[in-house]
N, C-alpha and C positions, 0 to 999 in steps of 0.2 A: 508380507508385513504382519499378519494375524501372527506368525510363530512368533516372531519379537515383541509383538505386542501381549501376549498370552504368556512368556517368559517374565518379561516384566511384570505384569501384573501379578504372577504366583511370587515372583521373588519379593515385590511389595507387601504381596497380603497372606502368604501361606509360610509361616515360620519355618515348620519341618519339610517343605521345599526349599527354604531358603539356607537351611543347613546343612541339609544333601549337598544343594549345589557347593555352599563352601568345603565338603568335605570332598569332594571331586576335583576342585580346585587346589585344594592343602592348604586351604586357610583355618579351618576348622585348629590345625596344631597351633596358629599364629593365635588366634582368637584364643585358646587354651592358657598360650604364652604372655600375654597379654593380663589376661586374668588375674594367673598367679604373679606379674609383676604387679599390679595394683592390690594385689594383698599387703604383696614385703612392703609396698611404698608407704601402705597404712601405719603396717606395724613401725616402718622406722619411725614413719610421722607423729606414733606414741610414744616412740622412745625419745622422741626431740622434744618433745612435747616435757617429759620428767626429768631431761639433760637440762633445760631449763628453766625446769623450775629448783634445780636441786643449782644450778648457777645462782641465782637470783637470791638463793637464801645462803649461798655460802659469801655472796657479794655482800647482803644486810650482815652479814657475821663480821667481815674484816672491817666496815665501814664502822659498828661499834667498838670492836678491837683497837682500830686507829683512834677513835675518840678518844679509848679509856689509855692509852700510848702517851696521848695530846696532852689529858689531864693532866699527867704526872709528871 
């Protein structure tokens, strides 16, 4: 029981043991992969982020458009 429990505890409290271990394992490439998914998720999430707001202002556009439509 000391090895498991001496395992855990480095994998708890000693980082560059705990990424040894994942690199040993091939997690190390998931965690990498992972990573770079949470970047693109960013950046789309800025691009959604100015899709929307460029909806939003071409919406206030046709909604004055129809007015000025109504007017006449």
């Amino acid at each position: 029981m000391r090895l498991k429990e001496e395992m855990l505890r480095l994998l708890k409290e000693d980082i560059e043991f705990r990424y040894t271990v994942l690199g040993y394992l091939g997690l190390d490439e998931v965690i990498k992969a992972i990573r770079e998914l949470q970047k693109q998720v960013a950046e789309h999430s800025k691009a959604i982020r100015s899709l929307q707001e460029q909806v939003a202002e071409n919406t206030k556009a046709i909604r004055e458009l129809q007015k000025q439509v109504a007017e006449h």
